[in-house]
BANUVEX-677070 format. One record per residue: residue in one letter; x, y, z of N, C-alpha, C in turn. Coordinates in pm, whole numbers, padded with zeros to 5 digits, always signed. Layout:
N
AXYZXYZXYZ ...
This chain:
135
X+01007-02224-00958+01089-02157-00859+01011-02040-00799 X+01034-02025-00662+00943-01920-00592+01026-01831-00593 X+00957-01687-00629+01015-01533-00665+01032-01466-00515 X+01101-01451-00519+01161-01373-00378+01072-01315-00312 X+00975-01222-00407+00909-01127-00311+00772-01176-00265 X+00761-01301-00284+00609-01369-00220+00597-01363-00077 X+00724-01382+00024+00692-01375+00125+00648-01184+00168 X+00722-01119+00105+00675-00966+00117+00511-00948+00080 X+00448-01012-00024+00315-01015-00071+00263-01135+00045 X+00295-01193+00078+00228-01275+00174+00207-01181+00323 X+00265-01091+00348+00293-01018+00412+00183-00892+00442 X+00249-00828+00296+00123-00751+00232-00047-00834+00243 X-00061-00943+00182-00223-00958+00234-00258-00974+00377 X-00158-01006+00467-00216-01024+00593-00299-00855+00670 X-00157-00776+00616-00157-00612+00654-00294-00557+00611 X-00329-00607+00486-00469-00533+00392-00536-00606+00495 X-00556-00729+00515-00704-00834+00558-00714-00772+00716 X-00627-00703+00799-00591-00637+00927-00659-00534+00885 X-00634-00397+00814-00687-00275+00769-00815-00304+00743 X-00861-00410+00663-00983-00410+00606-01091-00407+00735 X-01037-00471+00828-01110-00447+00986-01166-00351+01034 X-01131-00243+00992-01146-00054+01001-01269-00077+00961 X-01309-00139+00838-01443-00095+00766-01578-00131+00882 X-01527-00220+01004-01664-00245+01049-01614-00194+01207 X-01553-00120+01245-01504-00056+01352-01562+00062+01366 X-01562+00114+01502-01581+00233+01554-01514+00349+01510 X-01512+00452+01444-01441+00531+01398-01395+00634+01463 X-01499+00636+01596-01469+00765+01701-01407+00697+01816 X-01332+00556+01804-01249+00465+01912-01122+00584+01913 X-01028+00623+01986-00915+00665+01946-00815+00544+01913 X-00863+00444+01965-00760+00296+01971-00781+00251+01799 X-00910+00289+01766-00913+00216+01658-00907+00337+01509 X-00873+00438+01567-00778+00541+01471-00650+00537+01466 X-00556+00490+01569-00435+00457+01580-00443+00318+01485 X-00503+00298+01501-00479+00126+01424-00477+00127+01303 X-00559+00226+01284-00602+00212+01105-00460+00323+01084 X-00407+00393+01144-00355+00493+01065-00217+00406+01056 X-00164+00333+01185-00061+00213+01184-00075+00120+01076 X-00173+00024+01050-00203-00053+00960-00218+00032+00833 X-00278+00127+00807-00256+00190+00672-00093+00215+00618 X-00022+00257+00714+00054+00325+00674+00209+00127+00649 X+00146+00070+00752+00215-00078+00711+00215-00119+00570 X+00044-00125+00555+00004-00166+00450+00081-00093+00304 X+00081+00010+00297+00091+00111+00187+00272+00039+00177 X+00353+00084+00302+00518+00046+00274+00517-00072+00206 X+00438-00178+00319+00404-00346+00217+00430-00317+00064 X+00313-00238+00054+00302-00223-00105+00390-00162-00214 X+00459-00044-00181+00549+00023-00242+00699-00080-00265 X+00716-00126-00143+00823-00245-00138+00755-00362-00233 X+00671-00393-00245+00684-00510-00266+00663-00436-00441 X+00631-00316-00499+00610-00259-00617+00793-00267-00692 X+00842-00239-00553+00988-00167-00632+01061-00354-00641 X+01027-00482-00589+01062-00590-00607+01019-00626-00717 X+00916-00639-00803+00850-00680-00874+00935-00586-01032 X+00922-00450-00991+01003-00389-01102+01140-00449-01124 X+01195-00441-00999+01394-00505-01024+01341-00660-01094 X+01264-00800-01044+01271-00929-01018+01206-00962-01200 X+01072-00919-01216+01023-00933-01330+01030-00815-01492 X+01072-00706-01409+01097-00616-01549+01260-00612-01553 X+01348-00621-01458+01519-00648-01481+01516-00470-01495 X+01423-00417-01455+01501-00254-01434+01537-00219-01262 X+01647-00146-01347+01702-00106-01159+01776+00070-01166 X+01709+00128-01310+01783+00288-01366+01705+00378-01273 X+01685+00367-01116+01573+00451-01108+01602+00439-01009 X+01581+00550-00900+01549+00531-00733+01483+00433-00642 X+01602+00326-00633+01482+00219-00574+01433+00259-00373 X+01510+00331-00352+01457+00393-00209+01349+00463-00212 X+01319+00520-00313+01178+00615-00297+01089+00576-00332 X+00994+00594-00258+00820+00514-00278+00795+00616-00434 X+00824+00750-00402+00746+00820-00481+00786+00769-00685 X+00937+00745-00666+00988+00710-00815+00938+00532-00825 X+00957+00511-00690+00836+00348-00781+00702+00373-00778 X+00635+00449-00745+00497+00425-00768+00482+00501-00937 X+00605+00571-00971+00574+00637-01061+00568+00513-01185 X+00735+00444-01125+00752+00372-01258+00606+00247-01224 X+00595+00192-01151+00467+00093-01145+00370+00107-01218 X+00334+00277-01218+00223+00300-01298+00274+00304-01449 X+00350+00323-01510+00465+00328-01612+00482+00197-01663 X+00447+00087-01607+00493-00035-01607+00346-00124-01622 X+00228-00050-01557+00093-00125-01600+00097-00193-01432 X+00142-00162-01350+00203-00229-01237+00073-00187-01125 X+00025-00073-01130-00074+00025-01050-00164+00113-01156 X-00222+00146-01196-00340+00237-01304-00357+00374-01286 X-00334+00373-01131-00362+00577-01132-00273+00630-01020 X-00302+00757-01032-00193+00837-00956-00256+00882-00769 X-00366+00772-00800-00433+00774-00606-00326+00734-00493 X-00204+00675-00580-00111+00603-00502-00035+00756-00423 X-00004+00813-00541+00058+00949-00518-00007+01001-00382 X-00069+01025-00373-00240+01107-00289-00177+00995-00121 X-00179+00890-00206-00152+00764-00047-00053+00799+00020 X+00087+00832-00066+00216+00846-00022+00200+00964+00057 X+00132+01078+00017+00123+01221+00091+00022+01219+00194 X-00102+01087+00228-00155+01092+00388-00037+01000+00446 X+00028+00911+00368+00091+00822+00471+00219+00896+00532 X+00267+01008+00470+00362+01107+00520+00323+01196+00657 X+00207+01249+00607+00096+01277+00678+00070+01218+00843 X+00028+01115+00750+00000+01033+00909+00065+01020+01035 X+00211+00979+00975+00313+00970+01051+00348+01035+01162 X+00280+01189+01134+00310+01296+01230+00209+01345+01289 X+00112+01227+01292-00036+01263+01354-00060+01235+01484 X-00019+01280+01619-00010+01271+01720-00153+01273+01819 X-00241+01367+01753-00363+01429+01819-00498+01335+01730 X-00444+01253+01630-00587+01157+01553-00595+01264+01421 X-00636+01388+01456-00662+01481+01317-00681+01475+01197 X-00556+01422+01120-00508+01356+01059-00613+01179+01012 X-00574+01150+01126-00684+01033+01064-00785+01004+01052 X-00849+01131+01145-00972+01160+01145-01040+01164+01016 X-00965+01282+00957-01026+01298+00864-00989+01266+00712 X-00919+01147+00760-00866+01019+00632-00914+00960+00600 X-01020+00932+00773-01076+00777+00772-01135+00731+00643 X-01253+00796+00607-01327+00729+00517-01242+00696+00340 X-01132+00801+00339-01006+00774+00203-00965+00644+00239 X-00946+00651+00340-00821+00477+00385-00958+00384+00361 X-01052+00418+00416-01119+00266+00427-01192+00243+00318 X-01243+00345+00259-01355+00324+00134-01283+00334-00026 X-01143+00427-00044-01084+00430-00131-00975+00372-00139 X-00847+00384-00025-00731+00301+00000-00730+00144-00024 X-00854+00104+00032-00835-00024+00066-00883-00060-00109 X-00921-00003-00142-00978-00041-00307-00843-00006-00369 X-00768+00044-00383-00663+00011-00469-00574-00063-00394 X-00559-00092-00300-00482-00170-00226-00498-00319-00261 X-00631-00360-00318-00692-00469-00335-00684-00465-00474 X-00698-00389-00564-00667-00424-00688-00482-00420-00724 X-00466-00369-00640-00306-00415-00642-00296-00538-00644 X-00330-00589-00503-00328-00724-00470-00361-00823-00571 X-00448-00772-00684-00499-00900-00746-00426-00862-00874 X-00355-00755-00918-00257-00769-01027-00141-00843-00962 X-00104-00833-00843+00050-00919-00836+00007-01069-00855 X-00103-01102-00760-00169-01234-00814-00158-01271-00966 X-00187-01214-01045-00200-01209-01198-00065-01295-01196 X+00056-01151-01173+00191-01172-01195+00258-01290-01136 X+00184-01372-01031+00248-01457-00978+00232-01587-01053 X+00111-01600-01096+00076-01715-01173+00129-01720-01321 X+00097-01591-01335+00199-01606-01483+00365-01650-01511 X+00425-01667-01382+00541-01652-01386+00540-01792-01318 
């Protein structure tokens, strides 16, 4: 039986394999700072959503704030779900970002989103993989 949240993770890899595009882009494009900071900030919700599905679907917990990124990334990591607290760091540029009108902001993200983001973003990706096959 297919677990609900595959189409959300199917979702999620398209968003990462989009972001991952940044890495061979122009960084001083303004088009292609909007993009990455759009696609980062897709990517990351992808992920937090598809964190707080995986907690309710495969651990049967639901004692916890399921609206807030910040109380699932906590329990995820709590859960073996995510490994470190870089997620934390993600949630506060992707807050960040949001209100980045002038680039600034993503300016001087860029190289976090593309050289560090996308690395836990991807080892995310390959623990839900784990979780999918196991199940």
């Amino acid at each position: 039986m297919q677990k609900s949240y595959i189409n959300r993770f199917n979702s999620f890899k398209k968003s990462l394999a989009s972001l991952e595009e940044a890495k061979v882009k122009d960084r001083d494009d303004s088009f292609v700072l909007s993009g990455t900071a759009m696609k980062f900030n897709l990517t990351f919700d992808l992920a937090w959503k598809l964190m707080n599905d995986i907690i309710r679907e495969e651990h049967k917990i639901v004692d916890y704030t399921l609206g807030s990124p910040r109380e699932t990334l906590k329990k995820a990591k709590s859960l073996g779900i995510i490994d470190n607290d870089i997620w934390l760091y993600m949630l506060d540029d992707r807050n960040n970002l949001i209100h980045d009108y002038d680039f600034l902001i993503v300016t001087e993200k860029f190289e976090d989103i593309v050289y560090k983001y996308i690395e836990e973003f991807n080892k995310f990706k390959n623990k839900v993989d784990e979780i999918v096959k196991e199940n």
